[in-house]
Structure formats: structure tokens, C-alpha cells
N, C-alpha and C positions, 0 to 999 in steps of 0.2 A: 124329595127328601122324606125321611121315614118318621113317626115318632122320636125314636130314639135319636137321629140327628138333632132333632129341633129342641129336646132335651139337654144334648150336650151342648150345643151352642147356647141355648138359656143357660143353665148351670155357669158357662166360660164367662156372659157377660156378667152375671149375680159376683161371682168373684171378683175378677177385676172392677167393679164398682164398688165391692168392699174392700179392695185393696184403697183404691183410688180416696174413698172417704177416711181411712183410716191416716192416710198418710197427710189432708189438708184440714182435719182436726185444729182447734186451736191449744195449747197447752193450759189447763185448767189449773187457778192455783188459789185455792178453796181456806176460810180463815187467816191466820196469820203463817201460813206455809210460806218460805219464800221460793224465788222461781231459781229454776235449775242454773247455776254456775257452769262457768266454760273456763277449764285450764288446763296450763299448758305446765306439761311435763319432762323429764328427763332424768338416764339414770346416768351417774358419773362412773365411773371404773378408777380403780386404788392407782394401778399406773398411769391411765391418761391424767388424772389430777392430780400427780406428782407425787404422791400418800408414801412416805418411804418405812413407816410404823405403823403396818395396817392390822395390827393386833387388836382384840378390843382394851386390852388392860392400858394399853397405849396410846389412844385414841384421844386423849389429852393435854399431850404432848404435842412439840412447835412441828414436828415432821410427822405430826399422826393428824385423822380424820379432822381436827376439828378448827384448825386453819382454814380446810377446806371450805367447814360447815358454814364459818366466819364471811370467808368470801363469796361466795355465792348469796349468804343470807344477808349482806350489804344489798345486791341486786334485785333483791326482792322473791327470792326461792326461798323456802319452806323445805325441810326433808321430813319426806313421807313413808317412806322406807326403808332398812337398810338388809345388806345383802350379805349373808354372812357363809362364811365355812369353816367354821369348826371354832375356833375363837379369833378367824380372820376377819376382818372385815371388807371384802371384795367389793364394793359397791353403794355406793347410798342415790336413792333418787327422789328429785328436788321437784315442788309443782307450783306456779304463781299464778292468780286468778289474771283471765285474759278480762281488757276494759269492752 
């Protein structure tokens, strides 16, 4: 084996040992910081969720958006998004913390 092998096999294991520590790390959460949240997401579509008034000016109405917003936000979804096109509103997506 030559210098330059013994090199690049040092070098491969330096890495992968920093790979290695990097990833068995504990998550640090320093002062009154809280620790990272885990949630669960999804985006609805104006037709799979029935939306027959997916205009925004509409959206308040018993066949617009926000029947939908109503039922899902019984279940415990939040809307985080909404997805628009032009003054349609194509999509809204909902996210509730995982236990």
C-alpha cells in the first residue's frame, strides 16, 4: 500500500466517524427553548372535500371552505395553508400535533 492509499482509507474512516457522531448526537435544548414538535399533516383538495363554492369571496358560505375548516377542526386539524388560484381556493392543508 502506498502513502496515498493509507491516506485515503484514513481520510474514508475520519468521515464516516463524523458522519457516525453526528447522527447519535443527543438533541440539545438550551434555556426555556422547547423541544422539537412532531406533526402530522395533510393537504385537502376543493373536490375531494366536497367544496362546491371554492371562490375566496365565498368561502363562508354552508357549500364554501369553511364547513370543511369546521369539520376537520372538530378532529383536531389546524389549517396551515391554503392553496390558491386566482381568487379560487383549490386546497387548504391541515396539521395536528402527533402524542
Amino acid at each position: 500500500m502506498t502513502p496515498r492509499h493509507l491516506f485515503l482509507v484514513a481520510a474514508a474512516v475520519l468521515l464516516a466517524s463524523g458522519f457516525v457522531f453526528a447522527q447519535t448526537r443527543p438533541t440539545v435544548v438550551t434555556g426555556s427553548a422547547q423541544p422539537t414538535k412532531k406533526w402530522d399533516s395533510f393537504c385537502a383538495g376543493a373536490v375531494g372535500s366536497g367544496v362546491k363554492n371554492d371562490s375566496v369571496d365565498e368561502a363562508h358560505e354552508p357549500a364554501g371552505w369553511n364547513a370543511v375548516m369546521k369539520r376537520y377542526g372538530e378532529g383536531g386539524w389546524e389549517p396551515y395553508q391554503m392553496l390558491t388560484e386566482g381568487k379560487k381556493i383549490s386546497g387548504v392543508c391541515f396539521k395536528r400535533q402527533l402524542p
